[in-house]
N, C-alpha and C positions, 0 to 999 in steps of 0.2 A: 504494500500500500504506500503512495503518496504521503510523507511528511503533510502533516497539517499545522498551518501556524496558528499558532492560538495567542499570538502577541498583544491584539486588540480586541480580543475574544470576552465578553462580561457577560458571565451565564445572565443577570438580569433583561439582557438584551437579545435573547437566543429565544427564536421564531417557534423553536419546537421543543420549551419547558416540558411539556407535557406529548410525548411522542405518541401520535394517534397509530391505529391499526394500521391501517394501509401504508402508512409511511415505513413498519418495520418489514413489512410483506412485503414490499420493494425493496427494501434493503437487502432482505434476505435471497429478492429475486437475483439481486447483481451480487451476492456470495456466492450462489447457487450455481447458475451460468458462469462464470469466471470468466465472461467476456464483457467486452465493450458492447456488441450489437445484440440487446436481449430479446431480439422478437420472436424467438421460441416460448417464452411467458402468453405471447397473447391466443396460444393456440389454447391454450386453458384456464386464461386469464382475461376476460375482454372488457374488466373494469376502467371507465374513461381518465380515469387517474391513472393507473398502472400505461396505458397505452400511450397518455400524455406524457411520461418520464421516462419509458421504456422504447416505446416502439421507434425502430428507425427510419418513420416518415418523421419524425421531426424535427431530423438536421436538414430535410426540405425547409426549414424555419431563416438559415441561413445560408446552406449550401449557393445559389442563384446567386450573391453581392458577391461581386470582384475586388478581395483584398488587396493589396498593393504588396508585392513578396518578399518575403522579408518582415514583415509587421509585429510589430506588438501588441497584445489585444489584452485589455482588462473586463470581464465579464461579470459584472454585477448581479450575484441574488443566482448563483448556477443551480440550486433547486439539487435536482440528483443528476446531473450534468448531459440532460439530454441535447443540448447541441455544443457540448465544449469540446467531443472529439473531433466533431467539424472545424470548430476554429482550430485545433490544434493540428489537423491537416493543413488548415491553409494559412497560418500565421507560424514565426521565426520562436516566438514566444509568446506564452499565454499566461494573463494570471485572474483568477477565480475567487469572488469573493462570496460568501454565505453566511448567513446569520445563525444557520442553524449547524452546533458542531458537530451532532448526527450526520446530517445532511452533508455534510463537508466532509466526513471519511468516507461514506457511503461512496462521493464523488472521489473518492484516491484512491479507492480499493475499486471502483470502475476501472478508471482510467491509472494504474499502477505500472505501468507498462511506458508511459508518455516522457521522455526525456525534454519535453518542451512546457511541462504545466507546474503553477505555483498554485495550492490552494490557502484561502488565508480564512478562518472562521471569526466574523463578527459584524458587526457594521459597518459600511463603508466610508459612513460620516466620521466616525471615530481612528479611523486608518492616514497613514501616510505614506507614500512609496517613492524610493531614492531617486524613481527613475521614471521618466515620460510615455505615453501610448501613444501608437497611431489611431489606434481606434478604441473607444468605451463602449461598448454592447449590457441595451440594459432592455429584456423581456417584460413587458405588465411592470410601466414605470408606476401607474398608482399604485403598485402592491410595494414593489420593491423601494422607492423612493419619496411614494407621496404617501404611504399607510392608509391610503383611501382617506385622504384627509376631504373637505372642499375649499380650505382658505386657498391661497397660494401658495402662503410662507414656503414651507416644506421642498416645494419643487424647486423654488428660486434658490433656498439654499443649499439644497442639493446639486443644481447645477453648474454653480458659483463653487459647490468645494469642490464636483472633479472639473471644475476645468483646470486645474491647477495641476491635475496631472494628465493633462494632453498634449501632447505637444503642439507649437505654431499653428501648421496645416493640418492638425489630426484630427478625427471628426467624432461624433454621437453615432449611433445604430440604438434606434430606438424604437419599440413596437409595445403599442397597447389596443384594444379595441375600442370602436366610436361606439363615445355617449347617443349618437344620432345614428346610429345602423339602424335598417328596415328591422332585422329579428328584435332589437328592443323594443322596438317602434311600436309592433305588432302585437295585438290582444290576440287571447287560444283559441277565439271565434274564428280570426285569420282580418279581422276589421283592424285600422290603422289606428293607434293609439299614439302620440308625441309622449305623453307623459309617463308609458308604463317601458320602467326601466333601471337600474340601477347605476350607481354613480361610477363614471368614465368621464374622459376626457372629449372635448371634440377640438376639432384640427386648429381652430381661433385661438382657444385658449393655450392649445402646445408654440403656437407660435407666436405666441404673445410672453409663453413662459423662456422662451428660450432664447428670444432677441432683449429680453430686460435684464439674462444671464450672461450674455456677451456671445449669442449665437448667433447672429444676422443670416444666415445661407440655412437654409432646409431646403427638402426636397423631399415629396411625400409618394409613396409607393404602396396602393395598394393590393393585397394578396386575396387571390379568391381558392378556396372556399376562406378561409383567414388564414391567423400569421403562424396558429400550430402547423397546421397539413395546407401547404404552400402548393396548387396544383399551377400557377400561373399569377404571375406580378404585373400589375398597368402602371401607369403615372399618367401625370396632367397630359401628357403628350402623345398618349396611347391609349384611349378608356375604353373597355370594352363594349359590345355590342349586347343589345336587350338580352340577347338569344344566350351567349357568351355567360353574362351575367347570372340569368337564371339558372342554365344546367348548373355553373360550377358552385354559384353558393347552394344549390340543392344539395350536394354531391353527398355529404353521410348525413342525409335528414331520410326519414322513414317514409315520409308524405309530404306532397306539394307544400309550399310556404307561402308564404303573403303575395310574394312576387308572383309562382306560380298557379295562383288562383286570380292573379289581376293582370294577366298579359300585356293589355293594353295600356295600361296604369305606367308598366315595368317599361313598356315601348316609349310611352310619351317621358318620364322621368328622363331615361337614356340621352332623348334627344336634345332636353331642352339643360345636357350637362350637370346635371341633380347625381350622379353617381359618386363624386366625390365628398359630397358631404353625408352618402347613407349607404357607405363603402360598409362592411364588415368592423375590417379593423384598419391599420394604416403601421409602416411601414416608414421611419422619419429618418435620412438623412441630417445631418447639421454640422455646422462648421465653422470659422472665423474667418475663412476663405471661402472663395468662390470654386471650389473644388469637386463639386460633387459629381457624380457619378454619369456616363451617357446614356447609361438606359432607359430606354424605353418600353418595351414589355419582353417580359421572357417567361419562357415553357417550363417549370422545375418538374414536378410528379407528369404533367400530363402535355402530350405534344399538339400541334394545331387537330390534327386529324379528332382530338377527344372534343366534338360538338353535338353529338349524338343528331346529325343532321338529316336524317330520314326518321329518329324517331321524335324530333319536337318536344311538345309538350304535352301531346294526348299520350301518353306512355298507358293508359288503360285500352284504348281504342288498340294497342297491339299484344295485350293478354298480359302485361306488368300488374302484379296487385299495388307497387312502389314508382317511384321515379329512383331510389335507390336501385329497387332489382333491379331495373332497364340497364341504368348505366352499368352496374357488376354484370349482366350481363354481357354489354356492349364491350367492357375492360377484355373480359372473359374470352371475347373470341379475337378481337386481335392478339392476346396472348397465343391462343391456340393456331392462329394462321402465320404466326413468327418463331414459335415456340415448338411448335407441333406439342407442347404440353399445356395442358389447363393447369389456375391455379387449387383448384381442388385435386390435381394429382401433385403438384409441388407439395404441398401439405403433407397427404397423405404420406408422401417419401420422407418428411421428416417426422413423422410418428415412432415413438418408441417403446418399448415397456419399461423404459425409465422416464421421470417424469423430469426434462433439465430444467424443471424451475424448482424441487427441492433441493436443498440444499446435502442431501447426502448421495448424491445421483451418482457422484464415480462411484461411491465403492458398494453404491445397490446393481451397479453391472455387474461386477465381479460379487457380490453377493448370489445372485441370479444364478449366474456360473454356476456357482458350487450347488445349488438348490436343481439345475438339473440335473448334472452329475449324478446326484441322489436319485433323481428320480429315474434316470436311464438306468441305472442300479438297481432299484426298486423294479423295476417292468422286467429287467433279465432276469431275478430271480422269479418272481411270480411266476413269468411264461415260460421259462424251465419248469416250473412244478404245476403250469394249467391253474395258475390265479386267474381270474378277472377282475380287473385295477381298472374301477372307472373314476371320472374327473366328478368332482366333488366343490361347491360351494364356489370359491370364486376361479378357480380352476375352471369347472364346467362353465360361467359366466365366460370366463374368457378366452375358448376352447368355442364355443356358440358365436362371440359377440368379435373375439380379436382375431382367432385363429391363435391364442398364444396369453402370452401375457396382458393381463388391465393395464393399461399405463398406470404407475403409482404404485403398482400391489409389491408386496415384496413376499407374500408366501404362495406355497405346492401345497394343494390337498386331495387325497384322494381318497377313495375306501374300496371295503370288499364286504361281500356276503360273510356273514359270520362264518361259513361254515368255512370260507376261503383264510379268514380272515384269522381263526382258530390255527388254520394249517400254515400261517405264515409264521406266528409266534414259534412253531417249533422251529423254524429256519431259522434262528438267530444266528448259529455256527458260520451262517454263509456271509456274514458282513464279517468282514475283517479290514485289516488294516486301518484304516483314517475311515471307514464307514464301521458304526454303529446302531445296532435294533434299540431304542432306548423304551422299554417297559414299565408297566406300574410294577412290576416285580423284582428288576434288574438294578433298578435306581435308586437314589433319593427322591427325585422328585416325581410331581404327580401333576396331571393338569384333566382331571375327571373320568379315564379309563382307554383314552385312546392311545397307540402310542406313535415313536416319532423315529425316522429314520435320520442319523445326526453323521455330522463329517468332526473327528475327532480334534484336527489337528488347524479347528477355524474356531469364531466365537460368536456366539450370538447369546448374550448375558441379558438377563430379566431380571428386574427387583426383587420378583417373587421368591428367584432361587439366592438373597444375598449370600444367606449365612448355611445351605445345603452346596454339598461337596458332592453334585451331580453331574452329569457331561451335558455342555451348553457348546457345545460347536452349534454351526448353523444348520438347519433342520428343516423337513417336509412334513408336513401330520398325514395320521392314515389312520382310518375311521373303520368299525365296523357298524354295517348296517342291520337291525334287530328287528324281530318281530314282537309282538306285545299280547294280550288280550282282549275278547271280544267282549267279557265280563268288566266293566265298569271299575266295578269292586276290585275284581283281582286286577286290573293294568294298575288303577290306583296304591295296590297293596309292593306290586312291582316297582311303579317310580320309588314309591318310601324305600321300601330298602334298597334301591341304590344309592339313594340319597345318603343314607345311614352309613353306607360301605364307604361312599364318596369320602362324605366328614372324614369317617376312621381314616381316610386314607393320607387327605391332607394333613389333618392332625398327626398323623407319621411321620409328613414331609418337614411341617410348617408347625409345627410344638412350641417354635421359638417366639411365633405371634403372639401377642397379646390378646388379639380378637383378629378373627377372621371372616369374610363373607359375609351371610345374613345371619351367624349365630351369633346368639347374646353371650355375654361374656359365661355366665354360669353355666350355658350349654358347649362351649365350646370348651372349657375345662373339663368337663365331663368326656367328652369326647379325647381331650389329650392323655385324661390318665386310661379308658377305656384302652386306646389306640396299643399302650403299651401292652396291654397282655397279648396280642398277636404281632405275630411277622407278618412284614411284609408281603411275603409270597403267600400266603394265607390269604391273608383281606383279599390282594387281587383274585387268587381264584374266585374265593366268595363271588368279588364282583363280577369279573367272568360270568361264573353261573344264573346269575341276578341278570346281568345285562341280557343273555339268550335265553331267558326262561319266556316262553309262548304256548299257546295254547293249540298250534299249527293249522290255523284256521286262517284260509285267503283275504278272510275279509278284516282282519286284525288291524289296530295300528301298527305302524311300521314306519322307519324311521331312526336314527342315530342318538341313541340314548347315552351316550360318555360325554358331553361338556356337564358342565353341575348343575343338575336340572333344580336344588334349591324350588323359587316358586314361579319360573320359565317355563318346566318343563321340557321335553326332548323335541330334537330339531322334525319333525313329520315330513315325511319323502309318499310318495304315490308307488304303491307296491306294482301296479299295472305299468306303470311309465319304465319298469326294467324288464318289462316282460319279455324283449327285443332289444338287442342291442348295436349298436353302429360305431363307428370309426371316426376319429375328430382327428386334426393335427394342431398338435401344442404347440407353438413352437416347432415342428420337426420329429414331435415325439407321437408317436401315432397310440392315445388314446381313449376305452370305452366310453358310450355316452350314453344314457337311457334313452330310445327311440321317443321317450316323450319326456324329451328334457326339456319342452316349453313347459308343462304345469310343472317339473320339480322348481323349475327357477321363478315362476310366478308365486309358487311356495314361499320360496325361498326370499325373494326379493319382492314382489309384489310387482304387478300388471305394467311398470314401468322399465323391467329390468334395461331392456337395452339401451337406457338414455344413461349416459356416463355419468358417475357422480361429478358436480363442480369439484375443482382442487380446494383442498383447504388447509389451511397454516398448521392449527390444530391436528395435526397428521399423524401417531405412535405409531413404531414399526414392531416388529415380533423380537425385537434384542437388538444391545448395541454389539453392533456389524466389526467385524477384521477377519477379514479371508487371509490371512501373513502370520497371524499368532494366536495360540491355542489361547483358548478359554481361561487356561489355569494362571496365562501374565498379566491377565486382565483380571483377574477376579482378588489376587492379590494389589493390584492399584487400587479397587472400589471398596473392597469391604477390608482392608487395612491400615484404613484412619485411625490411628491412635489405637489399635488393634496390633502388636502390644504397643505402648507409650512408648515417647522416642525417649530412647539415653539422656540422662543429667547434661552432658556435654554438647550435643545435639541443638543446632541452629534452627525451628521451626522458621523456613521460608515461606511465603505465599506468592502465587508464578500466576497472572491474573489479568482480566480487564475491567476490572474497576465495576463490574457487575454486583459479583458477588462477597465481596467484601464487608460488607454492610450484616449482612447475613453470618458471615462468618464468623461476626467478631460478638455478633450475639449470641452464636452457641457455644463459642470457645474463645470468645477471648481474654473471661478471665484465668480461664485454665490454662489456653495451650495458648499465649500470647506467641505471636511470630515476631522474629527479630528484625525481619527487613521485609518487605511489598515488595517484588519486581511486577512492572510492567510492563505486557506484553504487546500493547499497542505501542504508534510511533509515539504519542502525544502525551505528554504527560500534564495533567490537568488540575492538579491536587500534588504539592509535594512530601508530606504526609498525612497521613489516615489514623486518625485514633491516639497519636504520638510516635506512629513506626515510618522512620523513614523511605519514602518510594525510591526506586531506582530502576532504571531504564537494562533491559538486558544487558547490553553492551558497558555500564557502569559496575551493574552485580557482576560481570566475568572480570572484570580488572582487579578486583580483590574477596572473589568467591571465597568462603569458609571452609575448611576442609570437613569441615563434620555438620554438612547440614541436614535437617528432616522437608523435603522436599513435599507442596502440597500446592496441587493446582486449582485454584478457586476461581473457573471461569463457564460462564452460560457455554461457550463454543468448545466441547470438550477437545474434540480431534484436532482443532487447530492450537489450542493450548498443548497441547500433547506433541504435537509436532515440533513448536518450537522450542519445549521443555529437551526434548531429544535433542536438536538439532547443537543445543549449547553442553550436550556430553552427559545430561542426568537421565539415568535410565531407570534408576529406580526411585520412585517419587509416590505419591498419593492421591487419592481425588475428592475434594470436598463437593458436596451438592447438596444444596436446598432442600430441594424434592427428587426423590430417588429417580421414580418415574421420567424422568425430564433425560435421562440417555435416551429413551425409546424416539424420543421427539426425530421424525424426520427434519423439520424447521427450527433452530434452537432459538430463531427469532420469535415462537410462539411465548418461551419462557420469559423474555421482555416484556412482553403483555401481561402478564402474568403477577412477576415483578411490583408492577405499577397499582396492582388493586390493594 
């Protein structure tokens, strides 16, 4: 990441005291991707915020102005730095100012890469800089410069302070939207209202504001559709034509606008030069010179050919329910008569079974890896012994719906007929090496009677198992499917005792909780000391026998009775729908699927299954993920906090990003005070916490302690951990809040989290 200066930085003055939702979901988005260009977000993401900050049409915002080469550009208010890689393509050096210090690493950990960019977090009124610009670029000057004030003051002296860092001939770039645009203008009936609108600028008062600041030369440039998604720039010297006007400020509205319900209105306006003052937004050159720029209109997103000239404005009189679809249409097939590919097939090619806007997406590929491995594993034993391994829950969902993987999912499930399912347990012998049969009866742990095919020598660690010494490599589940009773009475009498065997069984695992599930505390003791008079391999047969006991009657429930059916109850499958079975390819993996896997999955998921879930932040995966080291290096970093106490002599460090700190020092820190903070961001923002002094990596290496107890207290585990390694500590610690919070696919949810 980009150095962030925080020289003039005064949290008092910082835009995002209180970091909203969306802003950490972007954030997270540009962790996640680890690129500059994140328009893979908007394939699962189409919030107009996220598209506004991410998507790259909006260096069409600048891309079209001809820098002068060479330049130097200061960019006021960069937000999460949607058009600062374009300046920084076409300018010598760039420098970026933001108010928010969020926003301002967000914008270094973008653009990390860029040998040309300075970010500075704070106000720009409160800033100085040694050195002059050729150009100041300032996006939504009411936001960024006037705080949506109505006096003046604010703008004049805003203008008046950067000019002092412009040079001679160097100019403004400046873009807000008109107080007087048509869509203000305009009431939801689609009748012209002047008055209904929110407070903006209009083009009089910008140049009134900026010849009283010492700017005498503008030069106004308006953008259609506006100044985000730039499909085409006019000036006084170029304005566009009725026709012109309408399609393109239509361009991502749903249904005709004001304009395109008053054609003639839009025609007579046009002619009689009214486009400039009820332009969208505007586009301000300015200068102390007479130096502005020669253009006069140019093409950026969309070339002359984009007038939609055969279809007008009747876009319904030709089968559009939109003037949007017409044009996506229209876009549509000049793509495909250039392309020979539509953009619904470009899409398509970039689909994955990993999702690149979570933030753990490399190493859920190579998670994935290992999970079919398992399962190509898992099918060569079976069909050596004539199993039938059909696709199970979201397996089958995505096996129907992807051919493969859900994009997002990270687990394999499958099952078998008890009787199959019976005869696999005895096969445990045949997993060897780095595969294991992980059983209720083999193990510690328990997760309600199913069990799990596991790769030994990976990790996939769950809170549940902290303080059990069971095998957590990464794993597939595999289900047996049960038959039940046609007797009321007796199914009821069946779910109890499994339920009963259930308890025993976690209470074997899990003795060490306090309270567990939905039992009360006095019932769950009960159950811990019960648990002890049987073994393990005991209860599970028990269970065994309880989960296949049927009355062998077709018309029985039927159905996957091993998650904890508690007051759920068990998962119900369609006995009919496996009466036949057919062939899917998973991935490459060929397969069983019940011939009537539409009602298992309407079961399952209800009448909407094939409409994809939204992405969401909120995301837990099945274990924190490493396909490179066993279970067992990992489980010593998590659950050996102060598990045993560090030596008298022993330096307790904290290796951090100032996240969880706060946190820490309330659970330990009268106990286990630490002797020094490192932090592992660039910025250091606070230079001690609590009375312990902070130090920057590269300060703790120059005079590291030879006997320290290493403890990393950060929300982003795996990048804490990388750079803990990188500086030669291998063996260290891991503090956390809430245990649950490794499963997080997004550790930007725990930020939110944080905050309540």
């Amino acid at each position: 990441m980009i150095a962030v200066n925080t020289a003039f930085y005064k949290k008092n003055k910082d835009s995002d005291r209180l970091i909203t939702g969306i802003a950490r979901v972007i954030d997270g988005y540009i962790r996640a991707i680890d690129k500059e260009a994140c328009d893979e977000t908007l394939m699962y993401d189409s919030r107009e915020e996220v598209k506004l900050h991410l998507g790259s049409e909006r260096r069409s915002t600048i891309s079209w102005y001809p820098f002068e080469k060479g330049s130097t550009v200061l960019e006021v208010g960069g937000e999460f730095g949607a058009i600062t890689g374009e300046i920084c393509d076409k300018a010598s050096r760039v420098v970026v100012t933001e108010t928010s210090l969020f926003r301002a690493k967000a914008i270094g950990e973008r653009y990390k890469n860029r040998e040309n960019l300075e970010i500075y977090a704070g106000d720009v009124m409160d800033m100085e800089f040694p050195y002059h610009f050729d150009y100041i670029i300032i996006m939504n000057i009411v936001d960024k410069i006037g705080n949506h004030a109505v006096a003046d003051g604010p703008y004049l002296r805003a203008f008046e302070h950067l000019q002092k860092f412009l040079k001679e001939d160097g100019k403004l770039f400046l873009a807000d939207e008109n107080l007087y645009s048509i869509s203000r203008c305009q009431q939801s009936n689609g009748s012209l209202n002047p008055w209904n609108h929110t407070r903006c600028l209009h083009k009089k008062q910008i140049v009134s504001f900026l010849e009283q600041s010492g700017f005498p030369f503008t030069k106004f440039y308006y953008p259609l559709p506006d100044y985000h998604l730039v499909g085409r720039v006019y000036t006084d010297e170029m304005l566009p034509t009725a026709v012109e006007w309408n399609c393109l400020a239509n361009f991502n509205r749903g249904d005709q606008n004001f304009l395109a319900s008053n054609m003639d209105l839009s025609i007579r306006l046009t002619e009689n030069g009214m486009f400039p003052f009820l332009a969208p937004a505007f586009f301000i050159e300015a200068g102390r010179k007479d130096n502005m720029s020669e253009i006069k209109k140019v093409d950026v997103l969309f070339d002359d050919s984009y007038e939609l000239p055969l279809l007008g404005f009747d876009w319904a009189q030709h089968g559009y329910s939109s003037l949007l679809e017409a044009i996506e249409k229209y876009r549509q097939k000049n793509e495909e008569s250039s392309n020979g590919i539509s953009q619904y097939g470009q899409q398509e090619r970039l689909k994955s079974a990993v999702l690149k806007i979570d933030q753990d997406n490399v190493i859920l590929e190579k998670v994935l890896e290992v999970e079919f491995d398992l399962l190509r594993k898992l099918k060569q034993v079976c069909d050596a012994h004539g199993l039938q391994l059909y696709a199970m829950y979201g397996t089958l969902l995505g096996a129907v719906r992807n051919a493969g993987v859900i994009p997002g999912d990270d687990d394999i499930d499958v099952a078998l007929s008890r009787e199959d399912y019976n005869k696999l347990l005895t096969l445990e012998s045949e997993f060897t090496d780095q595969y294991f049969l992980q059983t209720p009866a083999n193990d510690e742990c328990f997760y309600g009677g199913y069990i799990k095919l596991r790769n030994r020598n990976t990790t996939a660690i769950h809170p549940k198992n902290w303080w059990v010494n069971c095998c957590e490599g990464i794993g597939i589940d595999i289900f047996p499917m049960d038959s039940g009773f046609n007797d009321p009475v007796k199914e009821q009498k069946k779910q109890r005792r499994i339920m009963h065997l259930q308890r025993l069984l976690y209470a074997k695992a899990y003795g060490f909780f306090s309270h567990f599930m939905d039992m009360k505390l006095l019932e769950w003791k009960c159950y811990k000391y019960v648990g002890k008079l049987f073994s393990r391999e005991k209860l599970a047969d028990k269970l065994n026998d309880a989960l296949a006991a049927n009355d062998g009657s077709e018309s029985a429930p039927f159905g996957i009775y091993t998650h904890y059916i508690g007051n759920k109850g068990p998962k119900w499958l369609d006995r009919k729908a496996f009466s036949e079975s057919i062939v899917f390819s998973y991935d490459g993996i060929r397969l069983l699927v019940p011939t009537g896997w539409d009602k298992i999955l309407r079961m399952l998921y209800g009448d909407n299954y094939m409409q994809p879930y939204p992405w969401r932040e909120r995301k837990y995966r099945h274990g924190f993920y490493d396909v490179e080291l066993s279970y067992q290096i990992h489980k010593a970093h998590f659950r050996g906090l102060f598990h045993p106490v560090p030596e008298a002599a022993q330096e307790i460090v904290l290796f951090g990003d100032g996240l969880l700190y706060e946190a820490y020092f309330e659970k330990y820190g009268n106990k286990y005070a630490p002797s020094t903070i490192v932090s592992l961001t660039d910025t250091l923002v606070e230079k001690q916490i609590h009375g312990v002094t902070v130090k920057t990596m590269g300060e703790f290496q120059q005079s590291m302690p030879n006997n320290i107890y290493p403890v990393i207290c950060a929300i982003d585990i795996r990048r804490a951990q990388k750079k803990v390694q990188e500086a030669g500590i291998q063996n260290y610690y891991v503090f956390l809040k809430v245990r649950e919070w490794i499963l997080l696919a997004n550790y930007t949810y725990a930020l939110s989290e944080l905050e309540k």
